[in-house]
C-alpha distance (Angstrom), angle and dihedral (degrees) to the residues before:
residue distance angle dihedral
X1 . . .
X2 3.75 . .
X3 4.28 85.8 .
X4 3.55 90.6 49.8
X5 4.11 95.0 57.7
X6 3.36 90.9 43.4
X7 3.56 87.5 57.4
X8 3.83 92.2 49.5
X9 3.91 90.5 47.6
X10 4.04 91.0 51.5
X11 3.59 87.2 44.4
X12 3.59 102.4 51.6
X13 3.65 96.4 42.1
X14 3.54 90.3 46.1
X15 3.79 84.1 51.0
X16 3.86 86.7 49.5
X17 3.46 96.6 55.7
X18 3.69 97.5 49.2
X19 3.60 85.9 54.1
X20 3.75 98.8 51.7
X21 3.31 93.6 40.6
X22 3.94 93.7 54.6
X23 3.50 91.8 54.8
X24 4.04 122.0 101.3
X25 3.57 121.0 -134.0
X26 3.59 129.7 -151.5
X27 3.95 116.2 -127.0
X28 3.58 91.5 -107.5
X29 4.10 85.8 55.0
X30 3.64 84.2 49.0
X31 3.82 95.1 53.5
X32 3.95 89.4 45.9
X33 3.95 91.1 51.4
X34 4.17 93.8 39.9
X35 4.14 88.9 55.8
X36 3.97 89.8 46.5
X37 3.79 97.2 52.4
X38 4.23 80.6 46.6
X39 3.28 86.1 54.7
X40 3.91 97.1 52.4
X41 3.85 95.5 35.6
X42 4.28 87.4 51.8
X43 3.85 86.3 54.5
X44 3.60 84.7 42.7
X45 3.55 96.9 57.2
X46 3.58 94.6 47.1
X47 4.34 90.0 -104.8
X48 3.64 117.5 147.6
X49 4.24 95.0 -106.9
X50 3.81 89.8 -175.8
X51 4.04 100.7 75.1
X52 3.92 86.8 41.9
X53 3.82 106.9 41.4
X54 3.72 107.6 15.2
X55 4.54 115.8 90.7
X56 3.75 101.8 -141.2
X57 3.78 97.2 -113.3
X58 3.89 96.5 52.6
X59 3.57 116.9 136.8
X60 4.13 109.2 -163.5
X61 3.98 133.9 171.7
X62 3.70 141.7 178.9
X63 3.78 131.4 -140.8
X64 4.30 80.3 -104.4
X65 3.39 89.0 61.8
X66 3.94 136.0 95.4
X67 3.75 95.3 -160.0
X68 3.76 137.8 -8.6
X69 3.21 137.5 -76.2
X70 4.08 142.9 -101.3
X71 4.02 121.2 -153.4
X72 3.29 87.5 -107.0
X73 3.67 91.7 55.4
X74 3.65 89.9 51.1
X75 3.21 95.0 57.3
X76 3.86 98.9 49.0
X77 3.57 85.3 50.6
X78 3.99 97.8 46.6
X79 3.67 90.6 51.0
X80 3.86 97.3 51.2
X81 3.96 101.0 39.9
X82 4.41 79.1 49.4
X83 4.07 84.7 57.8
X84 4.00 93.9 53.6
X85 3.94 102.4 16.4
X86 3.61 134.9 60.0
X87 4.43 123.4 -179.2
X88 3.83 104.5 -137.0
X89 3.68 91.9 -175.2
X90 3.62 134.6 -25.5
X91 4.09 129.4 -168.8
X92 4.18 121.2 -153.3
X93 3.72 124.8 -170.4
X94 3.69 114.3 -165.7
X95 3.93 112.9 -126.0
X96 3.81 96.2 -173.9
X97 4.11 135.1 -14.2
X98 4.14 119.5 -161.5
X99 3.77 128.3 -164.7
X100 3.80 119.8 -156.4
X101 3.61 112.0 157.1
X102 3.34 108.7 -73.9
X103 3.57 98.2 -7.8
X104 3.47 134.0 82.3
X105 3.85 144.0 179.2
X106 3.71 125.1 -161.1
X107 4.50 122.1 -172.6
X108 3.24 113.4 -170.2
X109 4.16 137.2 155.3
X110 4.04 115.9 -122.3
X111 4.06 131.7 -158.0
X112 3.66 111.1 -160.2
X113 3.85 134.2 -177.5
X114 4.02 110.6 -161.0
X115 3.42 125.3 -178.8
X116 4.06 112.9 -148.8
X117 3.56 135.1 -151.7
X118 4.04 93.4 -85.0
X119 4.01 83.8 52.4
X120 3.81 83.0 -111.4
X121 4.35 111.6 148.0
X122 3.30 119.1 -130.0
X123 4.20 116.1 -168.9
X124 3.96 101.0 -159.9
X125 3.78 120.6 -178.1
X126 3.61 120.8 -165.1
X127 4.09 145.0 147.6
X128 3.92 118.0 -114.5
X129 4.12 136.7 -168.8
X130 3.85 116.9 -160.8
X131 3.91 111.7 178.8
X132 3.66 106.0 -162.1
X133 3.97 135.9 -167.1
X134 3.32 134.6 -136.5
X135 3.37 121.5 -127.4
X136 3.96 129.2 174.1
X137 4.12 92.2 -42.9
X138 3.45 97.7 -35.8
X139 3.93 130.6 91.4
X140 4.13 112.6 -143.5
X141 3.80 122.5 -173.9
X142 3.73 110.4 -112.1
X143 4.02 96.1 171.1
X144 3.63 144.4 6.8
X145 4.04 143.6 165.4
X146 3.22 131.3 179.2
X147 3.99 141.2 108.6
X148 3.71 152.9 174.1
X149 3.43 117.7 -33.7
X150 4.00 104.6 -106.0
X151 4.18 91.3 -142.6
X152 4.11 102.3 91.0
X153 3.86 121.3 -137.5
């Protein structure tokens, strides 16, 4: 049994991707998708993301938090999970991307490996929204939600 929904998970995300990947995105959709991978690949590379990508009144949350949270918050939290956390690699697939003026949201699905502070990996797979602003020529986050998937591998 366990074979068989393996199979179906490989399938359908193999499915997924196909899907995803078939679609064509608009420049604008483009744009949103480049500044979320420079989001990732910031936090990646150990870069404080926060002062780059994050509009001043953004208001964010996880599914592992109660409430969401300030830029100020963000930061607090950035700077302690990059004292006992580090992203080795992380893959996103985006689900769907919409354009409205200067607004836009972006769903996608993540894969990441972290490494914590007892060197232990952790593989966590999860779905995310970012809604981002445009401001001048740059977008800026100005909310998200999103989270680990609850299922376990």
């Amino acid at each position: 049994m366990k074979s068989v929904t393996l199979f179906l998970a490989f399938f359908f995300c193999f499915f997924l991707c196909l899907q995803t990947e078939a679609q064509q995105w608009t420049a604008e959709q483009q744009e949103i998708w480049k500044t979320v991978n420079a989001q990732w690949q910031a936090d990646k590379d150990g870069k404080n993301w926060v002062d780059e990508f994050v509009h001043p009144d953004c208001f964010g949350w996880n599914n592992s938090t109660p409430t969401p949270s300030n830029r100020n918050n963000i930061t607090r939290w950035f700077k302690a999970y990059q004292s006992i956390s580090k992203t080795l690699e992380y893959q996103i697939t985006p689900a769907a991307i919409v354009v409205k003026g200067n607004f836009a949201i972006a769903h996608y699905y993540y894969v990441v490996l972290n490494e914590n502070y007892d060197k232990k990996i952790e593989r966590e797979t999860g779905r995310w929204t970012d809604i981002l602003i445009k401001e001048g020529d740059k977008w800026l986050f100005i909310a998200w939600q999103g989270g680990a998937d609850k299922s376990k591998e």
